[in-house]
C-alpha positions as MATLAB code, in Angstrom:
seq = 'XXXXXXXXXXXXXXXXXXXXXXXXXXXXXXXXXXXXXXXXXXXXXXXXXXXXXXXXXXXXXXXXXXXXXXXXXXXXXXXXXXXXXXXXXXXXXXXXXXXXXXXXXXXXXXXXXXXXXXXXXXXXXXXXXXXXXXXXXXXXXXXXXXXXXXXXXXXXXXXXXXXXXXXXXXXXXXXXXXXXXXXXXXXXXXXXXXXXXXXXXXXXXXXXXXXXXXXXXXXXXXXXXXXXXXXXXXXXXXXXXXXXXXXXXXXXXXXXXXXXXXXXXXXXXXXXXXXXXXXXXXXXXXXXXXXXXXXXXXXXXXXXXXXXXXXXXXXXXXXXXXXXXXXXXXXXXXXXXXXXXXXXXXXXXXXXXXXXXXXXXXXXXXXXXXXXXXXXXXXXXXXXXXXXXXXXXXXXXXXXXXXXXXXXXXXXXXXXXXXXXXXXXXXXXXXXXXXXXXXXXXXXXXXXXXXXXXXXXXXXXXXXXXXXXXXXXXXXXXXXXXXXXXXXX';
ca = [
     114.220  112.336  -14.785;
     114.063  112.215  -18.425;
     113.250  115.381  -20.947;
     111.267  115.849  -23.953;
     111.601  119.238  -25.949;
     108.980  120.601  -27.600;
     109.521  123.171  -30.539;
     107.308  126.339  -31.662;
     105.876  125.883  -34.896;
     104.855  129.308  -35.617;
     105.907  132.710  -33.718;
     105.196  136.469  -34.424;
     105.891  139.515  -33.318;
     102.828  141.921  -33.546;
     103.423  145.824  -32.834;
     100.440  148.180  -31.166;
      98.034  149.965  -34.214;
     100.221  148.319  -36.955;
      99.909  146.186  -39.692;
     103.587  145.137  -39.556;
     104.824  141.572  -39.319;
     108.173  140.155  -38.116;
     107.013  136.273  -38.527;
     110.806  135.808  -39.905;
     112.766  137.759  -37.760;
     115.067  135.767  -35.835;
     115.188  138.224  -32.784;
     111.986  139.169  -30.784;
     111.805  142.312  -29.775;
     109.229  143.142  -26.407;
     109.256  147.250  -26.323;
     107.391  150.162  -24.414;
     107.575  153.399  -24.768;
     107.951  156.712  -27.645;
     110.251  156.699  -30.352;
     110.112  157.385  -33.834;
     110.142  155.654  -37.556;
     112.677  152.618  -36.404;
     111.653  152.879  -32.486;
     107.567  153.372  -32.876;
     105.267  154.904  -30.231;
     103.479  152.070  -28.032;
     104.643  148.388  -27.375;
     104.843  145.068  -28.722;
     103.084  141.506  -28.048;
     105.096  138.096  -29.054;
     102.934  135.035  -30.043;
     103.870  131.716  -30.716;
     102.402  128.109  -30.947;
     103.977  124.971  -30.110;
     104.307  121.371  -31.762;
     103.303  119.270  -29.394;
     102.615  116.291  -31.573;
     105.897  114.366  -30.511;
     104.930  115.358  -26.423;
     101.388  113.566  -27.283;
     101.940  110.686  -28.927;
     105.057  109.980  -25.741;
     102.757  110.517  -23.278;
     100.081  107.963  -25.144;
     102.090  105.044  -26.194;
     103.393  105.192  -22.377;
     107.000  106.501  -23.311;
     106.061  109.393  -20.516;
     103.845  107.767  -17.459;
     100.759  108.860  -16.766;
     100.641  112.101  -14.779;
      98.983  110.191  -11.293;
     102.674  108.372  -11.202;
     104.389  110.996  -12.303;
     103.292  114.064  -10.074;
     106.294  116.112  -10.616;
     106.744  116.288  -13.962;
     106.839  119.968  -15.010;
     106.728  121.328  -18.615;
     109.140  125.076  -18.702;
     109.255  126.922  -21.909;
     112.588  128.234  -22.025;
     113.584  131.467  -24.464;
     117.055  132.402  -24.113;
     117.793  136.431  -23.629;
     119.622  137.786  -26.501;
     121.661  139.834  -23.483;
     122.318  136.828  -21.915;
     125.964  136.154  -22.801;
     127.375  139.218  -21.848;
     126.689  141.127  -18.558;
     128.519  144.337  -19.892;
     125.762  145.193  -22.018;
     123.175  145.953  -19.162;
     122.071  149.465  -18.646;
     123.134  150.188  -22.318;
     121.297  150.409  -25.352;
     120.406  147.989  -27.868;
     121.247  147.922  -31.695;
     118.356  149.270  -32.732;
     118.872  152.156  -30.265;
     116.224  151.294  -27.726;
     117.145  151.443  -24.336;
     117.657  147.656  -22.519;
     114.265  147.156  -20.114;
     114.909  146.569  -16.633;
     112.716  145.764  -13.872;
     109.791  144.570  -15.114;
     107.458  141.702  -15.426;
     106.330  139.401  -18.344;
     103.006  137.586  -18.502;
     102.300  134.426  -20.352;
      98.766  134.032  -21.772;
      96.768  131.335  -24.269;
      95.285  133.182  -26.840;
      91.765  133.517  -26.279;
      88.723  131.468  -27.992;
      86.762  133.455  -30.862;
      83.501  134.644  -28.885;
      84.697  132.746  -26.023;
      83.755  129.491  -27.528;
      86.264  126.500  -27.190;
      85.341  125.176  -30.483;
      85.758  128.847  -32.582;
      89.850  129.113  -31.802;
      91.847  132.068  -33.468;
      94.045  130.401  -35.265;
      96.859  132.807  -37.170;
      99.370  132.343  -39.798;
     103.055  133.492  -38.844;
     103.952  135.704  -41.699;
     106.961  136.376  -44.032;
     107.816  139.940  -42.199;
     111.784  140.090  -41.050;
     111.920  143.995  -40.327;
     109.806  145.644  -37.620;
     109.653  149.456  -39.719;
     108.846  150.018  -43.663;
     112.002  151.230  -44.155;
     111.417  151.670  -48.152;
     111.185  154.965  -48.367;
     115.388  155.270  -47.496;
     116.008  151.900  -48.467;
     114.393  151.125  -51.665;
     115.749  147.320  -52.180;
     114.854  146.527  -48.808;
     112.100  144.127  -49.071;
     112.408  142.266  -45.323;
     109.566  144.521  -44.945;
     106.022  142.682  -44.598;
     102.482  143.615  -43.400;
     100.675  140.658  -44.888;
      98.843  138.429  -41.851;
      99.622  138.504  -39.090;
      99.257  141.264  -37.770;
      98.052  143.302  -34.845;
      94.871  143.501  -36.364;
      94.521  140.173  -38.935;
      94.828  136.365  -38.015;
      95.020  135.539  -41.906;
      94.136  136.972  -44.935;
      91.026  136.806  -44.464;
      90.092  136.918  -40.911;
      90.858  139.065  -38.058;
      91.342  138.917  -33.795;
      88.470  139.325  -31.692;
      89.979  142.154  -30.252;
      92.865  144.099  -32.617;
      96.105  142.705  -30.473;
      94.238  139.984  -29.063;
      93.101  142.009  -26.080;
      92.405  145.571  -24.975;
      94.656  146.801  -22.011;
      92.164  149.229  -21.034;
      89.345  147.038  -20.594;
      87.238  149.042  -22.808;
      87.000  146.536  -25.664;
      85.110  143.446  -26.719;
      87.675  141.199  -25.044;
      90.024  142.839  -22.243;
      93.040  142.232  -20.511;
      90.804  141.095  -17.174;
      89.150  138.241  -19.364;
      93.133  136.656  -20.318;
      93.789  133.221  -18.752;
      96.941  134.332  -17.680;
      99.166  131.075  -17.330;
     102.089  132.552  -15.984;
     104.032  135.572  -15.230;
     108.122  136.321  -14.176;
     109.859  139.026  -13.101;
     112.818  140.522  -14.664;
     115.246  142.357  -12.446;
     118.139  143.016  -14.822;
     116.504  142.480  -18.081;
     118.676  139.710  -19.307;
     117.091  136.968  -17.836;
     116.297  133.963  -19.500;
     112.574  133.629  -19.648;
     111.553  129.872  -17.872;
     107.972  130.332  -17.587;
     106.272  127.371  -16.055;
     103.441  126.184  -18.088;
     102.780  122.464  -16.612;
      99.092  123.068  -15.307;
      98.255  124.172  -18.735;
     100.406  121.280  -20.772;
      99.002  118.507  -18.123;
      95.714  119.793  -18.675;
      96.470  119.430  -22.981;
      97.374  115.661  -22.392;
      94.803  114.850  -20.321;
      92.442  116.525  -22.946;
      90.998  119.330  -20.399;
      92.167  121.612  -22.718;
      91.561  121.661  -26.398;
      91.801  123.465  -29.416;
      94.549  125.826  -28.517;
      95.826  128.254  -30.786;
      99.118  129.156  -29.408;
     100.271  131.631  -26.393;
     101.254  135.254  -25.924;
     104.062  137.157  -23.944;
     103.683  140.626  -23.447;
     104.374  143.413  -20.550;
     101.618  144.257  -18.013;
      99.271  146.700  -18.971;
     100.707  148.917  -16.077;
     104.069  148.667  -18.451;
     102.504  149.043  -21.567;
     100.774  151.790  -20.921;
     103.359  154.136  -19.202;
     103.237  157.904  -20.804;
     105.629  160.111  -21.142;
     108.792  157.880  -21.077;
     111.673  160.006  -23.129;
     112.787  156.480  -24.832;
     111.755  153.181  -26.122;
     112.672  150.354  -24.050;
     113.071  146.985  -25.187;
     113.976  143.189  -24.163;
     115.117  140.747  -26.974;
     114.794  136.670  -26.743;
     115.883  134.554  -29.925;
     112.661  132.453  -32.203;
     112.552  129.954  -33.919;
     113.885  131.771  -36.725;
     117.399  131.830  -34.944;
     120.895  130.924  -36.479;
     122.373  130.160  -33.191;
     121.434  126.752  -31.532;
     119.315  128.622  -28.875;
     115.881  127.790  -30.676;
     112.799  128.667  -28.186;
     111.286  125.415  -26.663;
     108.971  123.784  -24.054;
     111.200  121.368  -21.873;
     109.185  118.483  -20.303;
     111.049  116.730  -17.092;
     109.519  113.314  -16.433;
     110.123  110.371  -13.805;
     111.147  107.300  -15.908;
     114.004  106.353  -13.630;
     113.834  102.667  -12.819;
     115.852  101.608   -9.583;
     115.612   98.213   -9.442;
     116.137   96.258   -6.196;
     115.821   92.665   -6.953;
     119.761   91.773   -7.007;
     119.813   94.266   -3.917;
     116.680   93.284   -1.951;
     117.345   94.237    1.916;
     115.362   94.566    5.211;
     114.830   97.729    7.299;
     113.839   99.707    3.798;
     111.756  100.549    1.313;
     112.625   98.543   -1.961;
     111.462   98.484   -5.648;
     110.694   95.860   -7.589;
     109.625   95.743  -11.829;
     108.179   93.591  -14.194;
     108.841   94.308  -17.540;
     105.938   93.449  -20.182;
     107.424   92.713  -24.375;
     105.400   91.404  -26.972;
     107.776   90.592  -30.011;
     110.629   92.144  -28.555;
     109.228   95.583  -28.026;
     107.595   97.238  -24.859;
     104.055   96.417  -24.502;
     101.694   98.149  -22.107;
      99.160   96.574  -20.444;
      95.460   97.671  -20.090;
      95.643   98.554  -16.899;
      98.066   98.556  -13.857;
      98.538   95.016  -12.416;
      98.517   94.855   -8.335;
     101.443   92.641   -6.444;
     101.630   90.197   -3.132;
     104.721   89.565   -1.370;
     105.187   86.370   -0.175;
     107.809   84.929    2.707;
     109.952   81.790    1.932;
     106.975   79.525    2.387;
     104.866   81.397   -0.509;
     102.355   83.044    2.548;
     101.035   86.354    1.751;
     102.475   88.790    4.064;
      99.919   90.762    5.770;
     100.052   94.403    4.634;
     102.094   93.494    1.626;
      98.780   91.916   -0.606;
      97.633   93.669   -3.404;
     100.132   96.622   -3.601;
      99.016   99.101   -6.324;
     101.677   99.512   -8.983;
     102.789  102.587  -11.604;
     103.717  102.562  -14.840;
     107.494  103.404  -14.783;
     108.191  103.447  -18.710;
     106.394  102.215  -21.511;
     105.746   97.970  -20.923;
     107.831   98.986  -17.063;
     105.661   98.597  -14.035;
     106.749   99.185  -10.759;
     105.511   98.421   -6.745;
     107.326   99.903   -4.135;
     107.711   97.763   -1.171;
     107.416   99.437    2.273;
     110.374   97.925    5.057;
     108.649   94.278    5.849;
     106.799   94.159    8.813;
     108.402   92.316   11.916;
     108.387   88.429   11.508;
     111.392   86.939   12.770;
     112.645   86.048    8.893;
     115.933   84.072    8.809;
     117.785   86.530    6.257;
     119.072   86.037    3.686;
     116.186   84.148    2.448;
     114.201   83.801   -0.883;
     110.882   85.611   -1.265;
     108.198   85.745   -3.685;
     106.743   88.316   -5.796;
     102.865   87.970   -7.560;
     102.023   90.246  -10.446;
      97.876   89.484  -10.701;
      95.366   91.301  -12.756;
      97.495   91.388  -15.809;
      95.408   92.230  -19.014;
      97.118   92.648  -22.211;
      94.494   93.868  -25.213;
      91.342   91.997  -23.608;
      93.297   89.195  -23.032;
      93.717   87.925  -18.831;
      97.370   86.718  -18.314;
      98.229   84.249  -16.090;
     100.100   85.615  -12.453;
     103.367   86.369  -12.966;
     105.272   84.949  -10.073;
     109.179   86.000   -9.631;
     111.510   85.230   -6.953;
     114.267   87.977   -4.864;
     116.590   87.090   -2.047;
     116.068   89.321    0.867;
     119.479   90.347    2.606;
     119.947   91.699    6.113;
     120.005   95.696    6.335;
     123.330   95.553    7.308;
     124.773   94.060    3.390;
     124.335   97.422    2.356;
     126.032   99.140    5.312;
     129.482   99.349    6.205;
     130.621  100.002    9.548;
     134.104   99.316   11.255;
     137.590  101.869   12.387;
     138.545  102.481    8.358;
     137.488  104.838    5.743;
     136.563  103.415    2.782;
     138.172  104.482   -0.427;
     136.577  105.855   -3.412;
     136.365  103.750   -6.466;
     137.796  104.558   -9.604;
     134.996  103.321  -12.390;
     135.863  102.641  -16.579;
     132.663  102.845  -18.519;
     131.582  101.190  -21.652;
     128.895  101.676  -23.932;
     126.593  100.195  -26.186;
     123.706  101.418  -28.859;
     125.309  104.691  -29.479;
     129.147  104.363  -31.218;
     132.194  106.901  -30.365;
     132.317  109.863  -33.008;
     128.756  108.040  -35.249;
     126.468  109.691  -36.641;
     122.703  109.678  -35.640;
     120.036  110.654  -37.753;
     117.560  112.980  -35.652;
     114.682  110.444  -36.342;
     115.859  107.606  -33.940;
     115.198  106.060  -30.343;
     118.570  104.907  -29.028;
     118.655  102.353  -25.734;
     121.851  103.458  -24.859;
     123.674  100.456  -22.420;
     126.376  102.098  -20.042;
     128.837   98.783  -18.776;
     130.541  100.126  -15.229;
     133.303   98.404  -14.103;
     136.619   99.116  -11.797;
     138.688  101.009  -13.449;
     142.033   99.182  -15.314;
     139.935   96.007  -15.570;
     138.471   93.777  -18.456;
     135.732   92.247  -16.206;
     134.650   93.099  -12.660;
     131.884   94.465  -13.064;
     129.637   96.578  -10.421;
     126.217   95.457   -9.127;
     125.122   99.080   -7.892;
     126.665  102.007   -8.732;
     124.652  105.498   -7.994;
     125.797  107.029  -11.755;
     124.213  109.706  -13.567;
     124.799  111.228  -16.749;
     124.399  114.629  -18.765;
     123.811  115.637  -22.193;
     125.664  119.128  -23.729;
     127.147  120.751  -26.544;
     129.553  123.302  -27.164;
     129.920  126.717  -28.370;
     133.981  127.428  -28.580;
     134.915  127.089  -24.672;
     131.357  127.078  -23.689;
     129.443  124.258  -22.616;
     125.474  124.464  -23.588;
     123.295  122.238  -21.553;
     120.622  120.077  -23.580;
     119.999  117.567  -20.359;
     120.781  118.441  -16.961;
     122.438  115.508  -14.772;
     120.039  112.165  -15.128;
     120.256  109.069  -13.578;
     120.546  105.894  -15.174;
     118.501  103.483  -15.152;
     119.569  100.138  -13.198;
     118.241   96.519  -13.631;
     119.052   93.340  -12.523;
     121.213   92.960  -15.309;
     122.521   96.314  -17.112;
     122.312   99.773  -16.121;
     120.812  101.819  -19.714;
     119.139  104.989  -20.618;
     117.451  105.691  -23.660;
     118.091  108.728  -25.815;
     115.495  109.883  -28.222;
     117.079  112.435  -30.897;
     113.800  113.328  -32.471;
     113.495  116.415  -29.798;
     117.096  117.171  -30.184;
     118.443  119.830  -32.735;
     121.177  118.360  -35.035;
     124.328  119.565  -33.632;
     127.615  117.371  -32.465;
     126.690  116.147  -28.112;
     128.854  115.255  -25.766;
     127.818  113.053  -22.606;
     129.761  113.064  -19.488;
     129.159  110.513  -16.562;
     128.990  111.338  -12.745;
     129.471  108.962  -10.030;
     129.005  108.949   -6.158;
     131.678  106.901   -4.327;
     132.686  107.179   -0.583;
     131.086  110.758   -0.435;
     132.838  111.954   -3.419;
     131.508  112.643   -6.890;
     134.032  111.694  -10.003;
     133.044  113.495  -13.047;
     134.118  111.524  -16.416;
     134.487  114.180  -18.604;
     133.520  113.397  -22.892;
     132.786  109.939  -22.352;
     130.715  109.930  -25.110;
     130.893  112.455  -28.610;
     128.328  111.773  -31.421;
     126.679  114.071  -34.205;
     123.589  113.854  -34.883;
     122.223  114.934  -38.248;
     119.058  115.737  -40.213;
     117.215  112.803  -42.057;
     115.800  114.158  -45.671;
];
């Protein structure tokens, strides 16, 4: 599994009957309740809209395969609690003096159509507000105050929302809270939960162009929360924006199957195998027009009944891949060579001829060992290729980043299948931040590679460790890999 992040490009904070905006602030601030001046009677609604231009043009050029291959790709927007990091302040107040919500739930909603018509969205500037109370009157110089658009009431200068705060929690008003397409909600025991809403339904139904003209989200409390009387405090949850110092920026993470496993060197009986053809056209990944089908043949090029016209996926962009169910029973004299047909193969109007590749197909037990002794872990040494030790990346390129495994203490024996993974972080002082969780990497019949795309990545300095399984037991290879990579003006 592979991830693209997706970034907002535009978030508010809009406060009940107020013409404040906190567009700027770094910090946003979800609050119920009473109060006063700095902590203001009512609640608050946080809005945001996402850029997902680089998600789009991934999923067209074939970078992210097509969601009937790829059923369990998910897209999570991920905010990170400002009350994360430190269980000590739970049950405590925060520094505005609002007392830290706990026990509630959070809805996720798409900001509804103007007059309910798909083609009229309510599209909204984010503002240049930083402060969430005109503190002027005590602080004359302080000018992070803002109530130009938007607003709880205004989109822009110039228009306003259907409904002042986007909807009316009491049903009463031209559009209500029962009307919301509600695209997710999560509950918050503690109140210093990370939000991970899961919005791939509504992201799926984006690419697939089900859904258009969307004009961003909203997170808010249920009405049941917003509307509680007679509280003696304000309560409030904080999650960092896009306007954050800190390198925990707001974003939609996309998880997607481009894993290629390729069994041609490793071909055995008894089990299910996979097999790839990769398409290039000058050197770069081509894909085709549509997906080719594949025969398997036995030594004597027959057909094998059951194995004719296998439907294939698109792995990666140019990758296509058939997976091969255990061959039926035919008395085969392993090992042995077989055939593979790629038909139907159509690249821009153009019919290509079959493709027609060979694999040797081993007995089951190659790949098992049996016998009175334990077998010992292995001890791997790891090279790379496409990314250097300590370089320095600008955020604008697509690396293909080649991973060499061989034992460990030698120059040249290398390993034909090794089950290796790898993971993507960076650090805070002691504290390792996550940016990819553990991915496997990709294995052909002649390198093992993943690709890493720093277009989605925030420039920071990343570390990548490497995992492999041996013998039942996982070896971690701690800092394998350290790069920075930086902003290209």
């Amino acid at each position: 599994m592979s991830i693209n992040n997706s970034y907002f490009n535009r978030n508010n904070t809009i406060i009940s009957n107020s013409f404040t905006n906190t567009g700027r602030n770094p910090v946003m601030e979800l609050f119920y309740g009473n109060g006063n001046i700095v902590n203001p009677n009512g609640f608050s609604r946080f809005i945001f809209n996402l850029d997902l231009s680089l998600l789009k043009q991934k999923y067209s050029d074939g970078t992210i395969p097509p969601i009937d291959c790829n059923p369990n790709m998910k897209h999570i927007l991920r905010m990170t609690n400002t009350s994360f990091f430190d269980r000590d302040l739970l049950n405590t107040s925060a520094s505005t003096g609002r007392l830290r919500a706990t026990s509630f739930n959070l809805i996720l909603f798409r900001i509804p159509y103007r007059d309910l018509d798909s083609n009229q969205p309510q599209y909204w500037d984010e503002g240049v507000g930083y402060d969430f109370a005109d503190l002027l009157s005590e602080i004359p110089s302080d000018k992070n105050y803002s109530n130009r658009p938007s607003n709880w009431f205004q989109t822009s200068g110039i228009t306003s929302w259907e409904e002042p705060g986007i909807y009316n929690n009491l049903n009463n008003g031209v559009f209500n809270y029962n009307d919301l397409f509600i695209v997710a909600e999560q509950h918050f025991e503690f109140g210093n939960e990370n939000i991970e809403f899961d919005m791939t339904n509504e992201i799926n139904n984006i690419l697939q162009g089900f859904t258009t003209n969307v004009a961003g989200w909203g997170i808010a409390y249920q009405p049941q929360v917003e509307l509680l009387s007679g509280t003696t405090g304000t309560y409030e949850v904080g999650f960092f924006t896009r306007h954050t110092q800190t390198f925990y920026e707001p974003f939609l993470e996309t998880s997607f199957n481009d894993y290629i496993d390729d069994d041609r060197n490793t071909f055995s009986l008894g089990k299910s195998n996979k097999l790839y053809l990769y398409i290039y056209e000058d050197g770069d990944f081509q894909n085709l027009d549509n997906n080719p089908v594949v025969t398997i043949g036995d030594g004597n090029g027959t057909p094998i009944v059951g194995l004719i016209n296998l439907p294939t996926c698109r792995r990666a962009r140019g990758v296509y891949e058939v997976t091969i169910p255990p061959l039926p029973p035919g008395g085969y004299k392993v090992p042995c060579t077989f055939t593979d047909t790629w038909s139907g193969i159509l690249l821009n109007g153009f019919s290509l001829p079959n493709v027609v590749n060979e694999f040797i197909v081993y007995p089951l037990k190659k790949s098992i060992q049996m016998g009175t002794d334990s077998k010992e872990p292995s001890i791997y040494g790891f090279d790379f290729y496409g990314i250097k030790q300590d370089e320095q990346i600008f955020n604008s390129d697509v690396r293909k980043v080649g991973v060499v495994i061989k034992k460990a203490y030698t120059t040249n024996q290398l390993q034909p299948y090794v089950d290796a993974s790898y993971r993507v972080y960076v650090r805070e002082g002691s504290t390792e931040v996550q940016v990819q969780d553990w991915t496997k990497i990709n294995r052909t019949p002649n390198e093992y590679y993943f690709l890493f795309d720093t277009r989605d990545k925030i420039p920071n300095e990343y570390f990548i460790d490497l995992k492999v399984l041996s013998s039942g037991e996982v070896n971690t290879y701690k800092k394998t890999l350290k790069f920075l990579i930086v902003n290209k003006k």
